[in-house]
N, C-alpha and C positions, 0 to 999 in steps of 0.2 A: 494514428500513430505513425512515427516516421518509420520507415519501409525497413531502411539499413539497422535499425536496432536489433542488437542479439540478445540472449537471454541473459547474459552477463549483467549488458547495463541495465537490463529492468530489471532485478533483484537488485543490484549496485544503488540505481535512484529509488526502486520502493524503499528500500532498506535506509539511504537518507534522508528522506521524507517521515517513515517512523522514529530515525534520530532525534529529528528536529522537533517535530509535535511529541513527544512522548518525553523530550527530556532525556534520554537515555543513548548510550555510551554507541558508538554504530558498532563496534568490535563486539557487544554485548547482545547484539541482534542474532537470534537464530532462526534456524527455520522454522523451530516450536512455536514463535513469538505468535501471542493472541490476544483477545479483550478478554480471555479467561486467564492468563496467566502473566500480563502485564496490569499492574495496578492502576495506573496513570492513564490506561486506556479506556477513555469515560467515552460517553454520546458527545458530547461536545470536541471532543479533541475527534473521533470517531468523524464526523463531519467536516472537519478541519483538512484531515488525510485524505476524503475522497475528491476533496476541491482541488488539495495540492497535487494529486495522481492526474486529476484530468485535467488541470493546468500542466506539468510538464510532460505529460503522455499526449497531449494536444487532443483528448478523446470527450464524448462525454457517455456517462454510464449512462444505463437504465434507470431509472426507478426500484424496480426488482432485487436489480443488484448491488442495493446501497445496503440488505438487511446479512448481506451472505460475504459482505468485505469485513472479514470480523478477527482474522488471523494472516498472517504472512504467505501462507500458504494458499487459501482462497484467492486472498486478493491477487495472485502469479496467477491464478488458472485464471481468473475473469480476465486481468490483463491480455492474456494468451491471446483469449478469442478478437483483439484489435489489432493481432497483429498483421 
């Protein structure tokens, strides 16, 4: 992950990334947002996101931690630990 990024833009780009694959409004993204409480967030879009994360984070996950990106929330703390 690039060095200089602050927490701002990795919320700011996760948060666009869930825009884009989920269909939904970015202003309408909270922190709650999850594959429990987003409709639209199936296995297949779920896959979608962790490709786009580690295409613009320039990272690549674990294995592990493909089962535990499942909300907004997680997916900040897994990010964290790249930075």
């Amino acid at each position: 992950m690039k060095k200089n990024i602050n927490r701002k833009n990795i919320v700011d780009q996760t948060k666009k990334i869930l825009s884009k694959i989920l269909k939904i409004k970015f202003e309408k993204i909270n922190d709650k947002i999850s594959i429990d409480t987003e409709a639209s967030w199936n296995s297949l879009n779920q896959i979608e996101i962790i490709f786009d994360l580690e295409k613009t984070f320039k990272i690549k996950f674990k294995e592990s931690e493909y089962s535990q990106m499942t909300s907004l929330e997680n997916i900040l703390g897994i990010l964290e630990k790249y930075k």
